[in-house]
N, C-alpha and C positions, 0 to 999 in steps of 0.2 A: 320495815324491811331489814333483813338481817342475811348481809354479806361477807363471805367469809373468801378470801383470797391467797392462796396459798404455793407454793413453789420452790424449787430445786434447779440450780448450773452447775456445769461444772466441763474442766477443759483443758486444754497445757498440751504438749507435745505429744507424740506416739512414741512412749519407748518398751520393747519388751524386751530387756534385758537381752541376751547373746541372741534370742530371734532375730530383734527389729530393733535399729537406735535412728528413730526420726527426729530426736531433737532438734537437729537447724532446719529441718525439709518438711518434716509433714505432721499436723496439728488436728488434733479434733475435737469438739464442742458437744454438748449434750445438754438441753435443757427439757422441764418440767413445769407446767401451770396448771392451776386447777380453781375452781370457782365452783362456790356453792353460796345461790342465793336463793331464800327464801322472801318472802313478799305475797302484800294480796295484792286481789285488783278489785277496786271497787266500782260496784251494778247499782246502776239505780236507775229504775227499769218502773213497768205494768204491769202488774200480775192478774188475774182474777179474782176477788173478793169471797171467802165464804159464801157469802147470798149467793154470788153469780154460778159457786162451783154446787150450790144446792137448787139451783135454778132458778133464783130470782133477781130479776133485769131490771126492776124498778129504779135503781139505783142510778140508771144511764141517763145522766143531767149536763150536757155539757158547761163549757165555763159561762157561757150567758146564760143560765138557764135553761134551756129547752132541754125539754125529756123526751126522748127517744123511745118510741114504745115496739115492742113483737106482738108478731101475726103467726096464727098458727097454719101453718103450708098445708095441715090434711084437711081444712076445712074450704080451700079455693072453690069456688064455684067456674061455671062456663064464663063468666064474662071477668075472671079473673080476682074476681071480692075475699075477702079472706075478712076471719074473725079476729079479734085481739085475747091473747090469751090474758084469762083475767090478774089482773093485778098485774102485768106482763111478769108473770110467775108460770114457768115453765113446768109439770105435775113429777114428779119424782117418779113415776111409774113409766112417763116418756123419756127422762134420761139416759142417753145412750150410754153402753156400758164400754165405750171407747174414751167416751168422755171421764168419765171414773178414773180409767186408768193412766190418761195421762194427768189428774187431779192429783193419782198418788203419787208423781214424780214430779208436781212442781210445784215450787217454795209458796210459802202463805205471804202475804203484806206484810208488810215492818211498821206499816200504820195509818192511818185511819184515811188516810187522803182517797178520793172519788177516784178511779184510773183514769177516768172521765174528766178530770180538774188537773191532773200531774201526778208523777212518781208515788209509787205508793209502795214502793222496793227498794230496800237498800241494803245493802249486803257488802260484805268484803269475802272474796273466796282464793284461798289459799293458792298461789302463780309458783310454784319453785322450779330453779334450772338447775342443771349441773353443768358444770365444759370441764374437758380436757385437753392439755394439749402436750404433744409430744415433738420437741426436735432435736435431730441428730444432726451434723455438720462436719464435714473435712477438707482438709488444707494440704496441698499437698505442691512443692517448689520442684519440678524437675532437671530447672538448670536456670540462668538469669534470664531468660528468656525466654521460658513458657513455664507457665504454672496452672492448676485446676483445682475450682473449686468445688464441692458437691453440698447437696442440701438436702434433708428430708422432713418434714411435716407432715403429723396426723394431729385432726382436733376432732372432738367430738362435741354436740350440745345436744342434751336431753331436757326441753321444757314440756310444762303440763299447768294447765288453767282450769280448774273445776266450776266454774259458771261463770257465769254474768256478758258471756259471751251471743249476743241476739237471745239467748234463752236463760231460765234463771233454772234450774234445778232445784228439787230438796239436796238435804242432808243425804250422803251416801251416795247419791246416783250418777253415775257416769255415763252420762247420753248427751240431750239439749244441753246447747250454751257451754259446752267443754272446749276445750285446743288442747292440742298433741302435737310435737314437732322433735323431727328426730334426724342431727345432720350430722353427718361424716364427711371429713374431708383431707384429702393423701394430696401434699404439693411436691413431686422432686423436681430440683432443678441440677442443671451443672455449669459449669460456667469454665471456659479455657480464654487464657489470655496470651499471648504472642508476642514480643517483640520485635520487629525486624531491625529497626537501630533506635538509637534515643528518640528520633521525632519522629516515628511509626511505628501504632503499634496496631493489634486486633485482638476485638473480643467478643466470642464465637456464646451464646448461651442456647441452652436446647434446654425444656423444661414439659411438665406435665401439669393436667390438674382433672384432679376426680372427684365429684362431688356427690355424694348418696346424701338423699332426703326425702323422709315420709314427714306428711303432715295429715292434721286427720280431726281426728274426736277421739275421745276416752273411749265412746262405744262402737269405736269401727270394726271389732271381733263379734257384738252382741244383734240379734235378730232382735231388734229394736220395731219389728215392722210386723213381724210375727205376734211380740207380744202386745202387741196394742191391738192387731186386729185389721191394720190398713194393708191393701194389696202390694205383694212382693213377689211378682212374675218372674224377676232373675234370681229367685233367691241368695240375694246377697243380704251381708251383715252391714251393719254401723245405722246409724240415726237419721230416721226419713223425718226431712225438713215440711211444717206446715204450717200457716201462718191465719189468724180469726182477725179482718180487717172490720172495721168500723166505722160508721160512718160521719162520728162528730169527735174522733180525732184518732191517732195512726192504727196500731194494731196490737194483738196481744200475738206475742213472736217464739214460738218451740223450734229451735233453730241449732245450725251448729256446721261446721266448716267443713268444706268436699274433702271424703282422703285424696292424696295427691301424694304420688312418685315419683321422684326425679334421679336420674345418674346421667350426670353432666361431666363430660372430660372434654377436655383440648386439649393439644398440644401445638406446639409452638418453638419456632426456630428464629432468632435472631442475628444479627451480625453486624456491630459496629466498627467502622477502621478510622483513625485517626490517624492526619497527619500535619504537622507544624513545619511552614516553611514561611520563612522571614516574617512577615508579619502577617501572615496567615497562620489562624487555626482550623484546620479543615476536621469538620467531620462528614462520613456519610456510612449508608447501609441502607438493612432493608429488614422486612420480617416476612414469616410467613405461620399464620395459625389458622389451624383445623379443627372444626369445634364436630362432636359428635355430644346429640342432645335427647336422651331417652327419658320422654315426659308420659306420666300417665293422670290423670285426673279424672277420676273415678266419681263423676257430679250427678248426683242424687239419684242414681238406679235402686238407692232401697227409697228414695219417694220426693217429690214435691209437690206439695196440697196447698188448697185454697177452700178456706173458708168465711166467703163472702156473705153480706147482708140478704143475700136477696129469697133465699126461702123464708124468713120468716117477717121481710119487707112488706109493705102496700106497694100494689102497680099504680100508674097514674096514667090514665090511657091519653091524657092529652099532651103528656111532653115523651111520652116510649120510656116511662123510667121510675124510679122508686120514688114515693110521696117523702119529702123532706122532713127527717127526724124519724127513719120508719126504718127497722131491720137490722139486725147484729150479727156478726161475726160469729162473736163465742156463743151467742145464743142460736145460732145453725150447729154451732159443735155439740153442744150439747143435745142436740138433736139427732147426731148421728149424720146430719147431710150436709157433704162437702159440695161446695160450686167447682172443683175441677179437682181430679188425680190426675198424679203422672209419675211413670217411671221412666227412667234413662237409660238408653242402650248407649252403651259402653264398650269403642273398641279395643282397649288393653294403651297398651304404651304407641306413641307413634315415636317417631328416629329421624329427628331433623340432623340436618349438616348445613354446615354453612363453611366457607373459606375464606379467609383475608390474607389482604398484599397490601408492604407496604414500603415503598423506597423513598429517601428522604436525601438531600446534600446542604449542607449547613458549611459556613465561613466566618468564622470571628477575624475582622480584618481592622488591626490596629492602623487606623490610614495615620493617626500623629500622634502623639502623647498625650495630646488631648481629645481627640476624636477616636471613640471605635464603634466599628458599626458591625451588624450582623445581619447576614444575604443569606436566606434559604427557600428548598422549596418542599414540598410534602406531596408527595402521591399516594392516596389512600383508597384500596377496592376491596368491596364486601362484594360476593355473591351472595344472589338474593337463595332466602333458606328455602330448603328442600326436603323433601321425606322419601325416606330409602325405599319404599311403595310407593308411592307416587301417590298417597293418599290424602289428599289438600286438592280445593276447587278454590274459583274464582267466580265471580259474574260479568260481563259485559256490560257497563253503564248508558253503552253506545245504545243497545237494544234491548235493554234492558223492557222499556215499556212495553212491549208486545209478545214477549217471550218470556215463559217459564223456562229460563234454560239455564245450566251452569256448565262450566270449563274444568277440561281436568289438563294436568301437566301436559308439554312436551305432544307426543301423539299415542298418548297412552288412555285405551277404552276404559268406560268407567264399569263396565262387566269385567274387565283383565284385573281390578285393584282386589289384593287378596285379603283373608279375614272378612267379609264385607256378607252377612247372613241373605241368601237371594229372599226373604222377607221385607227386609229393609229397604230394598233397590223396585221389587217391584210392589211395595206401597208407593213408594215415594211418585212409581209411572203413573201408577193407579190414581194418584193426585194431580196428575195433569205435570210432572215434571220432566223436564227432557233434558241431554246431556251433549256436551262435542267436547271434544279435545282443540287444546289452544292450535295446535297443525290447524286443523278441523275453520275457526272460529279467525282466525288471524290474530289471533292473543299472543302476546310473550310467551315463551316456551316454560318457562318457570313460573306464569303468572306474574311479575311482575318485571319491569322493564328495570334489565342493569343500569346500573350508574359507572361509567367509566372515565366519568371528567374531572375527578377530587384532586384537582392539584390545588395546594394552599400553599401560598407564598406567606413566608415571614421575613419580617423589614422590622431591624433595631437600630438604635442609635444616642451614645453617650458621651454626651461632653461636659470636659470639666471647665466651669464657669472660671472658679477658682481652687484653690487649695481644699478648700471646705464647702463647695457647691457644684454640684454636678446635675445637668439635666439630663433627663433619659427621655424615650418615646419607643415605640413600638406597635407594627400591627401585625395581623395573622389573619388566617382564615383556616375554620378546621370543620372535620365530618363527623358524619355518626348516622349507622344505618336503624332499620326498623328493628326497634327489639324482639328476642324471641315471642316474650311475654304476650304484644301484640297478635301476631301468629297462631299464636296458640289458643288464646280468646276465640278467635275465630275460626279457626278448624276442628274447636273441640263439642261446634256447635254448627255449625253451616248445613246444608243439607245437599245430598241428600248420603252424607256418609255419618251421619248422625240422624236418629228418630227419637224424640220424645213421645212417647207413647201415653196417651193422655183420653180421659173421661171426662167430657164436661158436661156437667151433670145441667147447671142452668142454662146452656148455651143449647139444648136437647134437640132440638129444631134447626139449629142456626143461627137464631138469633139472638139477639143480646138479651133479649127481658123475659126468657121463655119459664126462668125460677121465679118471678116475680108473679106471672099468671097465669101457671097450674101447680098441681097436687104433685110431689114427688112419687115417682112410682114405689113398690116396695125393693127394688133393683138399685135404687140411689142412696139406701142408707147401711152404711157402715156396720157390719163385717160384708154385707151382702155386696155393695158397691164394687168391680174392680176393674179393671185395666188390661184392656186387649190386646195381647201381643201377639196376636193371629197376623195372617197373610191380607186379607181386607179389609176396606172401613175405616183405616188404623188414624188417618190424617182430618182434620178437622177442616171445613173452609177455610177457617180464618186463616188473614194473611202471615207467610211460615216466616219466621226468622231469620236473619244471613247478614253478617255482619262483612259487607261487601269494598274493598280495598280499589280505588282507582288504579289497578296494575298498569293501565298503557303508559301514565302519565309519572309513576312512583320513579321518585328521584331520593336520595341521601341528604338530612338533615345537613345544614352551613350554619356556621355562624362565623361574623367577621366582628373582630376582636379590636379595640385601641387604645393606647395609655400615653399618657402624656405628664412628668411625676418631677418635682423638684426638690432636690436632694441638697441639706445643710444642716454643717455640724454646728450646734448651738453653742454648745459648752464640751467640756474634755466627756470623752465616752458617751454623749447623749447627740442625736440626728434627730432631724423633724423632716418628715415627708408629708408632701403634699401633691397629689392626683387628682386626674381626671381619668376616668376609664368609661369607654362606652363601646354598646355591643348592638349588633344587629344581627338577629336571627330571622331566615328565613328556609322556607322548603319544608316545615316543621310538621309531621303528623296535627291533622285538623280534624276533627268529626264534624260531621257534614249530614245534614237531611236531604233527605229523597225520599220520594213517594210517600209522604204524609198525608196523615187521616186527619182532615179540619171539619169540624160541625158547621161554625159561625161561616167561614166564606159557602161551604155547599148549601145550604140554608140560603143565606142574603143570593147567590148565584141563582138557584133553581127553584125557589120559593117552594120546594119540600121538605116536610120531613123527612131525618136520618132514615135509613133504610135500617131492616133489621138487623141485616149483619153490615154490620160499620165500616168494614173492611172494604165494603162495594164505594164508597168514596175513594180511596185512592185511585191514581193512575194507572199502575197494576193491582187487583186487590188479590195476588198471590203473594207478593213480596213486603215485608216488614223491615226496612235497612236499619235499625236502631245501630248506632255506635259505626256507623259508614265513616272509612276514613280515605282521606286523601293527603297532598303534601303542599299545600297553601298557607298555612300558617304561619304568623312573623313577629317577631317579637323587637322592641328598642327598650337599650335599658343605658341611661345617664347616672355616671355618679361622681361625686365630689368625696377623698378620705383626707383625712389629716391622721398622720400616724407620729408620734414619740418613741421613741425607745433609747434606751440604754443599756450598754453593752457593762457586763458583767464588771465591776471596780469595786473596789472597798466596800465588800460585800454587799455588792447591792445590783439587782437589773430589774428592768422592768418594761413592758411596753404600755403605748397605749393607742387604742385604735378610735376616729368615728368615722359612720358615714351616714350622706345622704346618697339616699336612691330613690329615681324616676324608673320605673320599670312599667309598659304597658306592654300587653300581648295579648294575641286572638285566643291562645291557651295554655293552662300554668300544666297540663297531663305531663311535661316533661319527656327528655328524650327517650327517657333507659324504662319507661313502663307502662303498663296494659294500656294507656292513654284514656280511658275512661269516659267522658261525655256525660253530661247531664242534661238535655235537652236541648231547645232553643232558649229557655226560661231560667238556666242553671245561674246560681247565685256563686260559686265555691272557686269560677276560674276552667271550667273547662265545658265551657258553653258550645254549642251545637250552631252553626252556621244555618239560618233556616232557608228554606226554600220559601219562591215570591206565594204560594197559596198559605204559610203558617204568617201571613202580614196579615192584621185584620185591616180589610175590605181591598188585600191584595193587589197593591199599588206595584207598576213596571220597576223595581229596582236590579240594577244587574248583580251578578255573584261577588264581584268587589265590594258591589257597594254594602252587600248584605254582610258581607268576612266584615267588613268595617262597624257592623251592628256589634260584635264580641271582640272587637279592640277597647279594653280596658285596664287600669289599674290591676300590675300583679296581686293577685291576693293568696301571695306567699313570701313575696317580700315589702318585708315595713319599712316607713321612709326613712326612718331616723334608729342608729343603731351604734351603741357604745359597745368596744368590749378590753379588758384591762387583763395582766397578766403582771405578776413579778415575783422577786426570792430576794429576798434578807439576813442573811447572817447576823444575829445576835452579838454587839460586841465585847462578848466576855468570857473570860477563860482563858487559859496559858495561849502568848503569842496573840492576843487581842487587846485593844486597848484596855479596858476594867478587867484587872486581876489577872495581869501576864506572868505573873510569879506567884501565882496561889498550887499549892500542893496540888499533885496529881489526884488524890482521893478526892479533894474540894472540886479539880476540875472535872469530875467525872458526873458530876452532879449540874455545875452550873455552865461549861462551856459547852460548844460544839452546835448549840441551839440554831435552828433555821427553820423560818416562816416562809411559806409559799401560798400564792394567790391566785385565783382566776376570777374571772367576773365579767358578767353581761346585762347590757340594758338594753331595751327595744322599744319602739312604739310600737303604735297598734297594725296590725295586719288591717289592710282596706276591707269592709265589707260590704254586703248588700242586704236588702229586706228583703225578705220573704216573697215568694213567685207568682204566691198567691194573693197578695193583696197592692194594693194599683194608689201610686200618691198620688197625694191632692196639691202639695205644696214642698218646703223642706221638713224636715222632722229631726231634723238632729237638734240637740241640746249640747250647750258649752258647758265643764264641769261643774260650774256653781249653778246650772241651774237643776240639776241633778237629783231628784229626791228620792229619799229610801224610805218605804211601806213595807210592812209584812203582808206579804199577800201569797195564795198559794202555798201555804205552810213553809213561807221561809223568809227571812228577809230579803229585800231586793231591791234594786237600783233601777233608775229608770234611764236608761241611756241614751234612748230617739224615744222621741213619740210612738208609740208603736199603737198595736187594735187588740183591748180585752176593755174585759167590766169588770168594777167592785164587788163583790155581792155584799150580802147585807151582814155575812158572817166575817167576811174580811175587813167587812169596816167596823166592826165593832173590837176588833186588836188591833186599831190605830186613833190616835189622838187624831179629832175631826179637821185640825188644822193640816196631818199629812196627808188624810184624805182628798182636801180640797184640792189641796196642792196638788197633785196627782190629775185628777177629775179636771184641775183648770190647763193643763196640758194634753191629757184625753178625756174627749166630751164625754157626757153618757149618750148625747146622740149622736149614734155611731154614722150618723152623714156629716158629722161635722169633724171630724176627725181627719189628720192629716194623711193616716192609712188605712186603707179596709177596701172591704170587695167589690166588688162595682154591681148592679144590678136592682131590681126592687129589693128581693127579699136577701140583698148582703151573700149573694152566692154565687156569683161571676156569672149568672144567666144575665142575657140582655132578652130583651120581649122580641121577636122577628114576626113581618107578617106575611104568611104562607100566602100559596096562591090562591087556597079555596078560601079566605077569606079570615081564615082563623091567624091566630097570634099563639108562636112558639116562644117557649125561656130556653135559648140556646146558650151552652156555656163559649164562655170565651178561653179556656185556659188552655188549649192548646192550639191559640195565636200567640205571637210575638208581645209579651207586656211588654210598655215604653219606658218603666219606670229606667233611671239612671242607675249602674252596676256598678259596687266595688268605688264608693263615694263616700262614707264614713269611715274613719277610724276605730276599733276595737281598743280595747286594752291593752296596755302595754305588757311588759314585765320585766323582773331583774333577779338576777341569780350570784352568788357568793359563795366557792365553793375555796375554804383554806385547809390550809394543810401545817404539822406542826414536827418538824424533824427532830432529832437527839443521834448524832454523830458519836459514837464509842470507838477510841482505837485502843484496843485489848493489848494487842502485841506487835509487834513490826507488824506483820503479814495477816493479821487476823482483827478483822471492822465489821461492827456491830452496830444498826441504823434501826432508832426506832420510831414509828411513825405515826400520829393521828391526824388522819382527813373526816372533814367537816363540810359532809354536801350539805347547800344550803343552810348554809355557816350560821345566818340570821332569822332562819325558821321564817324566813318571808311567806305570806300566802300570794299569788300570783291569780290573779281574780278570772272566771271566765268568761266567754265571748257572752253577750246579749242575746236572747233570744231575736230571734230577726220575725218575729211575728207580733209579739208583745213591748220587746225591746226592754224589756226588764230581764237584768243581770240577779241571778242567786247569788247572792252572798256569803249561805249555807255551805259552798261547796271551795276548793280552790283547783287550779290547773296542775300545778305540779306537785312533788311531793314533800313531806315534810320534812325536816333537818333527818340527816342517816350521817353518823357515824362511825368509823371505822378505824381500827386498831391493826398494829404491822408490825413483825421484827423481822429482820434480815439481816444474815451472818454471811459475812463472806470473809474467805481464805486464800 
């Protein structure tokens, strides 16, 4: 990386000669920053192989072996049979010429690895930003008694990432796997101060904030849709996203990020008054900000494609589903037949508002010389956000099960919301959906229920033991409403003021296996295939999507705060503290399941088989709640620090900090963003609350007890964490100890020197294994038992036990002793192994017996697996970032500073997390980046 950081101040009083003499009254400031960094970001990714982009799929071996073969989809017969295309070699003369063309726009392999076995792509592609920034400043004293300050701020940042972003690109092309990101932002503020006598004063701040930002792809001007050949009904520009999944392991991904428009302004009034009386320090006040929030995200209206296994799959007529090891992704691409299109109706920017209040009275009350305590209370209200159309719905949880219906604002008709194409509205009928207004329905008028109760009391209090020890304590309690981010997820996709408009080409019938057992028509393949944006038909059975918010019951994030810290001076300028601090949060944004699709309990329940369309399982099979949020959520977090420091002496400061921390919580999604959710199964910390039918064999537990299934280990904070900090003065040169009378020329050379330091240590972030595979025992290993094989073209550590195989090509680049060593920690028989799939055939079916007599392989992976979450340690890390100063003083008034910083001072590698499926760590690669440094001069006058 190569950063270049650059800048200009400058300031002094206002004088313009016989105009204007502000010298004792009014002062103004001017500053300049700028940055220009270069840097790549490194892909190491799955590409498709020559063979595969010439049509030959033999190659498809996953890591145990088993080869994958294609069926040719024009050769199905009536009872669903399909031939194998020979050599599973696809004929050059059926290659679709869609397929060609997106061949010429993406990167070849970097080397020989299967895509099939891991990474076969690596690449570093060119990331540079620019920033600028701009600020002005004035001071102005109107009498001893009032004075104003004023402020202004522009910055700008221009970045650009040319691949390796979900897609790899060739050389030149600016489409798949780009970033574009482009932010302005204007801050004024003013600020008036008041004195009414020495112990009252006020200060009055009124301020702005405008934020412009596009974010996008390199190819969000380019008919990207056009030239490839895929349907583009709203003819719009930029890079339609579509992804060739596989079925013995993830996908080959042409991808690349929604454009996205944002102009974000608030403003914002404050007012604090102070007053000192005996031994009272009073403060209090209040605020008030108005936030006006114009979002548009513009999400894949030029396309999102699916190119599933199942055209050139075998059917298995006895489980409803594709014969294991059977059907390719890329190998339907190259075919020309997608398993789903879809374009995105897009309605331009929506115009949220939202308002806060906040009044506050605080007391610092010296009760004795030794005693001061500090009495406050906080009142804190958001209105819940709003859209200046009234363009945002809701569902009703309450009735949800028997109603296709949704809520719109207040008592506003959902025929009154404007922009809204009457195609859209009446498909959406035409699907069976129907609408009230919260008047209408008894809902909250804004959809979600105000919170008017945030009063948070703060309680301090500091005594001095003795001259050189002082205890402190303190508690609080504070808010935080739902972010926009949140909101926006889900209005930008709920129905029915949103339509994905969509072809599914396997699903043709309705049901799930209908690409598996017929012939694709000649209407299904690509340029021919497209996407109906007409009046009828537009909506699919399957259950619609709505990412549906608890409105009756939504309340404002808490958390209540405590410390408890002992204060002693050790030696002259050095203190040692020592804490306790602990936190309870509750009320916290939770994703939550409703109306889940289970095979294994409908199955064990009704001793049938899945129905065709899968959907007819749920409760509603209209409704899909993925990322359903409520406010149940609770977190507890213990921690013990010991802190050092020394305050700046004979040139010398420095701190030093540890801690230990216990942190468990229902979810790490955090207050301030989109909240996320990863299933009931999720590994990463923001697990999915499941409903009693996602339990296998669905045992009575209540909604407590089930929140308490994703009460676990944060796994974002590690238990054990160092972090150090200090400056140095060199002692030599005039007015130092060595060489206090050495010439000025000598000391221009050897004084003035100063060393500065940062530094952090951490343990491992808690993790978990993999969702798919079910322990048998424990599987962690202590670090000596730890062994490193090359395996996978790389070296690697083995850090739990984890589930793969040797092959015989891996074992012949390891001396047979590492082999064993390996092999005697994971068996080759994969049922003796501490993790892996559960089933006969290693693939999370369990055998079920139907009622006519037969035995189904039903999978289990979407029940509740029991494995333990966020129960090993990861790898630690440690970072050293020094700095090396030279102090010049030229003339009285004119100093010259020159500087080298030294990120990652020790060129440490910083290793990364273990696969959580394998549990073997690369070694090949590291987490952060290598030593960068950097060069500085600064003149000041």
């Amino acid at each position: 990386m190569i950063r270049n950081e650059f800048g200009a101040s400058a300031g002094g009083p206002l004088y313009l000669g016989s105009v204007y003499d502000g010298r004792n009254k009014t002062f103004w400031f001017a500053a300049y920053e700028g940055r220009r960094q270069r840097e790549s970001s490194f892909a190491q990714d799955i590409v498709p192989t020559p063979a595969m982009w010439a049509g030959d799929f033999s190659g498809l071996i996953d890591a145990d072996g088993n080869q994958v073969h294609i069926y040719d989809p024009l050769t199905t017969d009536a009872n669903g049979v399909r031939r194998q295309f020979p050599n599973d070699r696809i004929p050059e003369n059926r290659l679709s010429p869609f397929y060609k063309a997106v061949q010429a726009i993406t990167a070849l392999p970097t080397n020989d690895t299967l895509p099939t076995q891991g990474p076969n792509f690596e690449k570093f592609y060119a990331s540079p930003t620019d920033a600028n920034t701009f600020t002005i400043k004035g001071d102005h004293k109107f009498s001893d008694k009032d004075s104003l300050s004023a402020r202004f701020t522009r910055s700008r940042q221009l970045s650009k990432t040319f691949g390796g972003v979900y897609g790899n690109p060739a050389p030149g092309v600016e489409g798949p796997g780009s970033l574009r990101g482009d932010a302005k932002v204007y801050d004024p503020s003013i600020q008036h101060t008041h004195v009414f006598s020495p112990t009252f004063l006020n200060e009055l701040l009124v301020a702005a904030h405008r934020s412009n930002k596009g974010s996008g792809t390199l190819g969000d001007l380019t008919d990207w849709a056009g030239k490839l050949g895929l349907p583009n009904p709203f003819g719009v520009t930029g890079w339609p996203t579509f992804y060739a999944s596989e079925v013995t392991y993830n996908y080959f991904a042409f991808d690349g990020d929604n454009r996205k428009d944002e102009a974000l302004t608030a403003y914002i009034a404050e007012d604090n008054l102070t007053w000192v009386k005996g031994k009272h320090s009073m403060k209090f006040g209040g605020k008030f900000r108005q936030e006006y929030n114009n979002v548009r995200e513009l999400q894949q209206a030029q396309g999102s494609h699916d190119f599933g296994p199942d055209w050139t799959a075998l059917y298995d007529p006895a489980n409803d589903a594709a014969v294991q090891f059977t059907g390719s992704g890329l190998a339907d691409m190259a075919l020309g037949l997608p398993t789903t299109l879809r374009n995105q109706y897009n309605r331009g920017f929506y115009y949220f508002r939202q308002k806060e209040f906040g009044l506050y009275f605080h007391d610092n009350w010296k009760v004795t010389p030794r005693l001061t305590l500090d009495l406050g209370v906080r009142w804190d209200k958001w209105t819940p956000y709003s859209e200046k159309q009234n363009r945002l719905v809701n569902l009703d949880l309450d009735t949800f099960a028997n109603t296709f219906q949704v809520i719109t604002p207040k008592n506003v008709r959902m025929e009154d919301l404007p922009g809204i194409p009457p195609s859209v509205l009446s498909s959406w009928a035409a699907r069976g959906l129907t609408w009230k207004t919260a008047q209408e329905a008894g809902y909250p008028a804004d959809l979600f229920a105000a919170d008017n109760n945030n009063f948070g009391p703060r309680v301090g209090a500091a005594f001095k033991i003795t001259d050189k020890t002082v205890l402190r304590g303190g508690y609080g309690e504070y808010f935080w409403p739902m972010p926009l981010a949140q909101i926006l997820q889900a209005s930008r996709t709920n129905a029915p003021l949103n339509l994905l408009y969509s072809s599914r080409f396997s699903r043709f019938d309705g049901t799930a296996t209908y690409g598996l057992q017929h012939a694709p028509g000649p209407d299904f393949f690509i340029p021919q295939a497209k996407v109906d944006i007409g009046a009828g038909g537009l909506i699919s059975p399957d259950a619609q999507s709505f990412r549906v918010f608890d409105g009756r019951n939504w309340k404002d994030a808490r958390a209540q705060s405590w410390h408890l810290s002992l204060e002693r001076e050790v030696m002259r300028n050095t203190a040692l503290r020592l804490s306790y601090i602990g936190d309870h949060g509750r009320d916290l944004e939770q994703v939550f399941a409703v109306n889940s699709r289970v095979e294994y309990n409908y199955v064990l329940n009704t001793g049938l088989a899945p129905p065709g369309l899968r959907d007819l399982m749920r409760v509603n099979p209209n409704w899909n709640f993925g990322g359903s949020k409520n406010r149940t959520g609770y977190s507890n977090t213990h921690s013990a620090q010991v802190e050092i420091e020394r305050k700046y002496s004979n040139g010398l400061a420095f701190q030093w900090f540890y801690t230990f921390t216990r942190s468990r919580t229902t979810t790490d999604a955090g207050g301030f963003t989109n909240g996320g959710g990863g299933g009931v199964n999720d590994i990463n910390g923001q697990a999915t609350v499941p409903e009693k039918l996602q339990l296998l064999g669905q045992p009575d537990l209540s909604y407590d007890q089930r929140l308490a299934l994703v009460y676990y280990n944060s796994t974002v904070i590690p238990a054990h964490r160092i972090r150090y900090n200090g400056i140095y003065d060199f002692p030599f040169g005039r007015g130092k100890h060595f060489g206090s009378s050495i010439s000025r020329g000598l000391d221009l050379l050897v004084g003035g020197w100063q060393v500065a330091f940062i530094g952090d240590w951490r343990g491992g972030f808690w993790k978990s294994v993999a969702n798919n595979r079910y322990l048998q025992g424990d599987p962690t290993l202590s670090p000596d038992q730890r062994p490193i094989i090359n395996i996978f073209g790389a070296p690697q550590r083995l850090w739990f036990r984890g589930d793969f195989s040797i092959s015989d090509s891996d074992a012949a680049m390891n001396p047979a002793g590492a082999v064993d060593a390996v092999r005697g920690l994971v068996p080759v028989d994969r049922s003796q192994r501490v993790l892996h799939p559960l089933g006969p055939g290693f693939d999370n079916r369990i055998p079920l017996p139907l009622a006519d007599g037969s035995t189904r392989l039903t999978t289990i992976l979407d029940t509740v697996n029991p494995n333990a979450r966020a129960f090993y340690q990861g790898p630690g890390a440690w970072n050293d970032d020094i700095s090396v100063y030279k102090n010049f003083k030229i003339t009285e008034k004119v100093n010259a500073r020159f500087s080298a910083d030294f990120f990652n001072a020790f060129n440490h590698p910083n290793d990364v997390d273990p696969n959580t499926t394998t549990g073997l760590q690369d070694l090949s690669i590291q987490r952060n980046d290598p030593r960068i440094i950097q060069f500085s001069l600064r003149l000041d006058w």
